[in-house]
Backbone as JSON Lines, residues from 0, in Angstrom:
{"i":0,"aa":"X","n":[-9.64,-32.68,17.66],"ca":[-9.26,-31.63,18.58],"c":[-7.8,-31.23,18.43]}
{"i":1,"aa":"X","n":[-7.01,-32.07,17.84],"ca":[-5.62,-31.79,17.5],"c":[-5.42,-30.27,17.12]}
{"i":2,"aa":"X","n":[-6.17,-30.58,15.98],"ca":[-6.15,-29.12,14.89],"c":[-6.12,-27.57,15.98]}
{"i":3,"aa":"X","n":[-7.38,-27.96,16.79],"ca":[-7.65,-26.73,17.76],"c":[-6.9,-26.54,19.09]}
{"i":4,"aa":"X","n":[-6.02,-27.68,19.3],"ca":[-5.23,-27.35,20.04],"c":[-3.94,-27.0,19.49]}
{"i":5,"aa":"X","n":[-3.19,-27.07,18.36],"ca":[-2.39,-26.4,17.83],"c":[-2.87,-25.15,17.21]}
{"i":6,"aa":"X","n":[-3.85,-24.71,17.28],"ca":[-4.09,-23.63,17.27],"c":[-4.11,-22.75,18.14]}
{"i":7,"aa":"X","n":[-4.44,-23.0,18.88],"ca":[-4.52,-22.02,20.46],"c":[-3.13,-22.04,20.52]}
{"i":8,"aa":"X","n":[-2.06,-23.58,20.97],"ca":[-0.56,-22.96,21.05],"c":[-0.21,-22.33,20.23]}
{"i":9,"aa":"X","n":[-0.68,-21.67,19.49],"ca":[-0.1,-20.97,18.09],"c":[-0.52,-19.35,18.92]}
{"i":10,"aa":"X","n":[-1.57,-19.13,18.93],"ca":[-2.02,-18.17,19.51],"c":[-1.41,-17.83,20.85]}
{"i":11,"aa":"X","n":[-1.55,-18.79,21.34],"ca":[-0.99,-18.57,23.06],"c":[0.62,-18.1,23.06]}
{"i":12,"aa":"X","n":[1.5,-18.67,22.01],"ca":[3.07,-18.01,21.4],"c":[2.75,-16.97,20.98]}
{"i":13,"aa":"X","n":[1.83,-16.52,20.31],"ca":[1.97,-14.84,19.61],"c":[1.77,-13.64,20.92]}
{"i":14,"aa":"X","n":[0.88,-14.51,21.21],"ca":[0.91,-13.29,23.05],"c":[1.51,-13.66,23.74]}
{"i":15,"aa":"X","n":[2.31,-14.6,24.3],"ca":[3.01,-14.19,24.9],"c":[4.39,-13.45,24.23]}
{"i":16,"aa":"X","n":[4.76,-13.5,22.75],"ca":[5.57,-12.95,21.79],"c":[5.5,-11.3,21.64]}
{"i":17,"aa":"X","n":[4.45,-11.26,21.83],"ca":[3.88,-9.53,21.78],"c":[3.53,-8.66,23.04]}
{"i":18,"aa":"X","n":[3.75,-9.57,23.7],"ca":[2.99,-9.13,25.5],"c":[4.67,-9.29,26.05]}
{"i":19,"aa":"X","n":[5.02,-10.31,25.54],"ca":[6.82,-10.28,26.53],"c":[8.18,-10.4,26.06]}
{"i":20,"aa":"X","n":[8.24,-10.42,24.97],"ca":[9.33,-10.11,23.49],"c":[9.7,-8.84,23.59]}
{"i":21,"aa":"X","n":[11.04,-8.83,23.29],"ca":[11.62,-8.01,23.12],"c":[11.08,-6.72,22.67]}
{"i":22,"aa":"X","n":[11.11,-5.24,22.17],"ca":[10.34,-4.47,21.61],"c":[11.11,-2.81,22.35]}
{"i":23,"aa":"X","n":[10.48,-1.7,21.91],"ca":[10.64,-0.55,22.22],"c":[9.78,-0.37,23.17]}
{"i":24,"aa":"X","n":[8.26,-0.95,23.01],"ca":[7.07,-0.14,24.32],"c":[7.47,-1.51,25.29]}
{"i":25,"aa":"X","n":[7.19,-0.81,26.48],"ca":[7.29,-1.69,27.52],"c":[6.15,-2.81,27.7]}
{"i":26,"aa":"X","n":[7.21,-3.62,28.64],"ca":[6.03,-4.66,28.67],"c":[4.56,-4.08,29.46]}
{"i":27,"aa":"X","n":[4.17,-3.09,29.77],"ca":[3.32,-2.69,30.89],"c":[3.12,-2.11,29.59]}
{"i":28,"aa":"X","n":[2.76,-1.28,28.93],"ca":[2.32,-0.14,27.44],"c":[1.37,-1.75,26.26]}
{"i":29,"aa":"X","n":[2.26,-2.34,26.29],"ca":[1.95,-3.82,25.24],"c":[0.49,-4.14,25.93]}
{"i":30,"aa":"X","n":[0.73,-4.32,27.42],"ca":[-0.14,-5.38,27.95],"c":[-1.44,-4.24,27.92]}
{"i":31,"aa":"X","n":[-0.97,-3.13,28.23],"ca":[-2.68,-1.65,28.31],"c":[-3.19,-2.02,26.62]}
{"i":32,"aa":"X","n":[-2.5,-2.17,25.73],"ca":[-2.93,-1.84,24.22],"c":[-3.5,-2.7,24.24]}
{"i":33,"aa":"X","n":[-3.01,-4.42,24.21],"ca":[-3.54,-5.59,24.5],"c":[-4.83,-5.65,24.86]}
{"i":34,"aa":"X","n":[-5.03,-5.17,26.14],"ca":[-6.55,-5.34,26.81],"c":[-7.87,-3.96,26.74]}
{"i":35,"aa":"X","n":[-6.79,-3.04,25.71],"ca":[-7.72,-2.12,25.66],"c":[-7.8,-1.03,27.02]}
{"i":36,"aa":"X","n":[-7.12,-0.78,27.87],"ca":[-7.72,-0.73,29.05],"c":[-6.6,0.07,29.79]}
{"i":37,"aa":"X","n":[-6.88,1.21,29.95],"ca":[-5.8,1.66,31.26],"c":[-4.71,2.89,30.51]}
{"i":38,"aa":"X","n":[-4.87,3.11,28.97],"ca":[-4.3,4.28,28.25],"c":[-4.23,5.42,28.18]}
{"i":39,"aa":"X","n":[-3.32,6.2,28.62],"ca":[-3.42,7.57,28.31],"c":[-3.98,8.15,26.86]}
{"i":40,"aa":"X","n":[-4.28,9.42,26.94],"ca":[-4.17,10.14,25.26],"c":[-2.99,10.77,25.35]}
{"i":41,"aa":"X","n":[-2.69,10.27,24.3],"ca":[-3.25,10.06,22.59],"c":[-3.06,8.92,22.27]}
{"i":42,"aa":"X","n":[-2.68,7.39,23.2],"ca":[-2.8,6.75,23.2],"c":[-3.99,5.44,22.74]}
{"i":43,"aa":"X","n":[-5.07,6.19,23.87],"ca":[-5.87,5.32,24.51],"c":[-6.94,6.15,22.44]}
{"i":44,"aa":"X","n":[-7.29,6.91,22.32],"ca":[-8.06,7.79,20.53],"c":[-6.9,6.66,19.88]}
{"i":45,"aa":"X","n":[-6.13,6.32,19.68],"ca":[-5.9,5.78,18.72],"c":[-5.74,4.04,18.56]}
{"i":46,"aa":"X","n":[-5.19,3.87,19.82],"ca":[-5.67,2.19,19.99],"c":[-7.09,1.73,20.14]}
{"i":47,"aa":"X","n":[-7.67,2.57,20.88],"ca":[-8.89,2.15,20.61],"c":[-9.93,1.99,19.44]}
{"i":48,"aa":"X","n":[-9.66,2.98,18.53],"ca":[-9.92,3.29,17.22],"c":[-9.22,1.92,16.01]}
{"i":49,"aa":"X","n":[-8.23,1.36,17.02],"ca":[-7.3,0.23,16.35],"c":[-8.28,-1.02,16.65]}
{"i":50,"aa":"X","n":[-8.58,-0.92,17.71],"ca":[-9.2,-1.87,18.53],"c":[-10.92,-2.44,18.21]}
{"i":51,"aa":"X","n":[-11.8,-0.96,17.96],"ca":[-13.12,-1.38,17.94],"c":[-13.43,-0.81,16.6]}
{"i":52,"aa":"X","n":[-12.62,0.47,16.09],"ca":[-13.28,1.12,14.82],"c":[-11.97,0.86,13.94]}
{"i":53,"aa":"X","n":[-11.17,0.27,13.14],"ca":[-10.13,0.59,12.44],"c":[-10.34,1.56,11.46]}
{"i":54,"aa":"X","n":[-11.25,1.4,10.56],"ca":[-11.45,2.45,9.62],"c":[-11.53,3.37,9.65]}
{"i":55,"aa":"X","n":[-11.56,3.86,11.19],"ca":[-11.75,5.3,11.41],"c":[-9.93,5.88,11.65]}
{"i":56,"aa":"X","n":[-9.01,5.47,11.71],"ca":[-7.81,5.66,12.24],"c":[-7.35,6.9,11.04]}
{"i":57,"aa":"X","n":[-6.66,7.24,12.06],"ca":[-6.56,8.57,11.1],"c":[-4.65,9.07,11.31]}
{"i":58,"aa":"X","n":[-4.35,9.65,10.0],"ca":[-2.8,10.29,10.34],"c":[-2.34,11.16,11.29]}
{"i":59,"aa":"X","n":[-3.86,12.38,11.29],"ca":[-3.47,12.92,12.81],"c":[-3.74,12.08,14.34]}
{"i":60,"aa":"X","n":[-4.26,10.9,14.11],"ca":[-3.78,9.75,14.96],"c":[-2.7,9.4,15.32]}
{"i":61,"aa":"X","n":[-2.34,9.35,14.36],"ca":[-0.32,9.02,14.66],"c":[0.65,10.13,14.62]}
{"i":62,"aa":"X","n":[-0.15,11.48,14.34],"ca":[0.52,12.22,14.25],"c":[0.67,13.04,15.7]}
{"i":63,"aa":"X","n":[-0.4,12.29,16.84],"ca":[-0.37,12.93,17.88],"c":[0.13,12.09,19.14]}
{"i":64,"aa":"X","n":[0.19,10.53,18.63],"ca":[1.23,10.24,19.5],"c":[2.5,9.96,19.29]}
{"i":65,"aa":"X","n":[2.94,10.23,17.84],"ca":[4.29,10.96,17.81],"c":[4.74,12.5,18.25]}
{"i":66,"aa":"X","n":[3.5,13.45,18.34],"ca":[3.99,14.33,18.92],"c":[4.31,14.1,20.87]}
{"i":67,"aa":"X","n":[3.63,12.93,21.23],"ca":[3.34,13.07,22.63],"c":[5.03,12.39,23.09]}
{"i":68,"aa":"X","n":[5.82,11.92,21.67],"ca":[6.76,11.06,22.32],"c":[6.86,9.99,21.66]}
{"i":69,"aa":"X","n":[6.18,9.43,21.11],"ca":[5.93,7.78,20.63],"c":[6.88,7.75,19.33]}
{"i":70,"aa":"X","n":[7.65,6.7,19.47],"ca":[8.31,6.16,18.25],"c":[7.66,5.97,17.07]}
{"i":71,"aa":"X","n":[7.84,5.69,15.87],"ca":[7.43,4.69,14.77],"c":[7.67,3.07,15.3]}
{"i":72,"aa":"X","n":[8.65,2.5,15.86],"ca":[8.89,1.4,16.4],"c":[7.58,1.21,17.29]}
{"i":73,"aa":"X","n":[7.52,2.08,18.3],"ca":[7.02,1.64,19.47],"c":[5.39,1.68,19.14]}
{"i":74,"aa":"X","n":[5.31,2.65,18.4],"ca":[3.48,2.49,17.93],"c":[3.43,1.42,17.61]}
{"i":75,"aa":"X","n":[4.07,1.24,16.34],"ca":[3.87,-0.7,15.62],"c":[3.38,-1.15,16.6]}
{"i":76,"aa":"X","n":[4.52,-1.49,17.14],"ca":[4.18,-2.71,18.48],"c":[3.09,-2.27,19.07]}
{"i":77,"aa":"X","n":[2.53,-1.02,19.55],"ca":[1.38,-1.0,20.29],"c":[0.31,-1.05,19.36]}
{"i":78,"aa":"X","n":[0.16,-0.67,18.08],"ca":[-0.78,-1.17,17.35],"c":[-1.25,-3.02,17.17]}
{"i":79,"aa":"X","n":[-0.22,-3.49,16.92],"ca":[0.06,-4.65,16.51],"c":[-1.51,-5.46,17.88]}
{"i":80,"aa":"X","n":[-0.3,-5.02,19.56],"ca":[-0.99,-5.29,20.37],"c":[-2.36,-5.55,20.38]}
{"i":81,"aa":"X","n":[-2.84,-3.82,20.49],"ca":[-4.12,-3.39,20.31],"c":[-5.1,-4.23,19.27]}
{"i":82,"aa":"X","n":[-4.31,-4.92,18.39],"ca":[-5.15,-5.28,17.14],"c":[-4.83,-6.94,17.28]}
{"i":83,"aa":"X","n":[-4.1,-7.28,17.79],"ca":[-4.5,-9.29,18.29],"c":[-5.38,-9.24,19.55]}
{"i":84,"aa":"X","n":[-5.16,-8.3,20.69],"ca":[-5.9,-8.12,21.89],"c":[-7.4,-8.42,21.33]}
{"i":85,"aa":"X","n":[-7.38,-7.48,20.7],"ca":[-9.24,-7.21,20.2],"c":[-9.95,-8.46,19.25]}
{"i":86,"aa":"X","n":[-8.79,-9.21,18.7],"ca":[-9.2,-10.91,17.84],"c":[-9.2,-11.11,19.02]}
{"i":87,"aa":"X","n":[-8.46,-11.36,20.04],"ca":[-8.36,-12.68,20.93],"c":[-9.83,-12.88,21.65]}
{"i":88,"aa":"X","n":[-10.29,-11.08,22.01],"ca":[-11.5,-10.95,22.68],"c":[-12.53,-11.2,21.73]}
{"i":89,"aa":"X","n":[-12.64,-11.19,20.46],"ca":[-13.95,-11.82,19.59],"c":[-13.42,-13.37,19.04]}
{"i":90,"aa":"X","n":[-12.32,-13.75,19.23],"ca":[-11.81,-15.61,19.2],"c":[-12.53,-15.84,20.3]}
{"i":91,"aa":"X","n":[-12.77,-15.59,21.93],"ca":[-13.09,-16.06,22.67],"c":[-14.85,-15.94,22.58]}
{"i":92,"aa":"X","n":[-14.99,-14.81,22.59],"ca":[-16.32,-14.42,22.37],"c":[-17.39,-15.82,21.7]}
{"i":93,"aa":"X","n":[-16.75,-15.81,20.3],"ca":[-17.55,-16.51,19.47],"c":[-17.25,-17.9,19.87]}
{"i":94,"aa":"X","n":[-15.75,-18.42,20.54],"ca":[-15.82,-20.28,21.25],"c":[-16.96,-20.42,22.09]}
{"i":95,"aa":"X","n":[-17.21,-19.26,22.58],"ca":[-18.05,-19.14,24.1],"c":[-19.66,-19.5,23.38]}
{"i":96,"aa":"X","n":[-19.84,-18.78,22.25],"ca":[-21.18,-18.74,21.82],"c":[-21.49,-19.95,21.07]}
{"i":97,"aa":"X","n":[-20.39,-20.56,20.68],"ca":[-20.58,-21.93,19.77],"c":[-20.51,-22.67,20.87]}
{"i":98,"aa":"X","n":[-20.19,-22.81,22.4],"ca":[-20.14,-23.9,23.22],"c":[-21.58,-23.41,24.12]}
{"i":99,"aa":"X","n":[-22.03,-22.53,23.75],"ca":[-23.11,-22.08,24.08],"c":[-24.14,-22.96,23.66]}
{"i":100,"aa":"X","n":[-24.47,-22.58,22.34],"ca":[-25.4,-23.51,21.13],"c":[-25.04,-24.91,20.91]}
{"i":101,"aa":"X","n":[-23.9,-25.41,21.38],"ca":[-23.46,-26.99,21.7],"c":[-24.27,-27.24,23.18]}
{"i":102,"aa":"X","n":[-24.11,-26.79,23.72],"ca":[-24.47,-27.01,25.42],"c":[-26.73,-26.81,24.97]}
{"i":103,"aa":"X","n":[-26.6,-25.83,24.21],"ca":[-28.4,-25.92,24.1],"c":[-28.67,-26.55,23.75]}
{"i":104,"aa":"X","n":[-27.98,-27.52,22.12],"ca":[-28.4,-28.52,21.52],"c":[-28.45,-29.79,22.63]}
{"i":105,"aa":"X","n":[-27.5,-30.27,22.82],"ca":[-27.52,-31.21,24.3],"c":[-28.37,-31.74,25.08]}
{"i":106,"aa":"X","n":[-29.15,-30.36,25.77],"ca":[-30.39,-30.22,26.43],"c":[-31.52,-30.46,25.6]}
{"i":107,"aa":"X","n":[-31.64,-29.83,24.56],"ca":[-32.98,-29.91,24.02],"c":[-33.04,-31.41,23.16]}
């Protein structure tokens, strides 16, 4: 269990590193990209697109929330967000489903 608990603190430092570290987008912008949840457009078309479809991301993607205002700095970071948010939610997903099929084996 060593292994997997230095893993999670590994994980658990990158968010809080990306969720409360220093940066251009605020900590409130980090934490919406993060969870997917709560984004304006042209925001919300392109993180989300970061988030569930990447391949679909497109230049007039970035080309429209740099028109809305958005840095090159500050996208990073909200990309970045958007795109550990969405591992963390299929890291958990799949612990859940393997302690799932541990917990069935058990029983049966």
């Amino acid at each position: 269990m060593l292994i997997e608990d230095n893993k999670r603190a590994a994980h658990r430092a990158l968010e809080d590193r990306i969720l409360n570290g220093e940066g251009r987008a605020s900590p409130e912008q980090r934490a919406r990209a993060f969870g997917n949840a709560g984004l304006a457009p042209p925001l919300d078309g392109l993180l989300g697109k970061v988030a569930t479809r990447p391949t679909q991301v497109t230049d007039a993607d970035f080309a429209a929330a740099r028109a809305a205002g958005f840095g090159e700095d500050e996208l990073f970071e909200l990309v970045i967000c958007a795109a550990v948010g969405q591992s963390a939610r299929l890291y958990d997903a799949g612990l859940a489903a393997l302690a799932d099929a541990v917990a069935g084996e058990e029983d049966g």
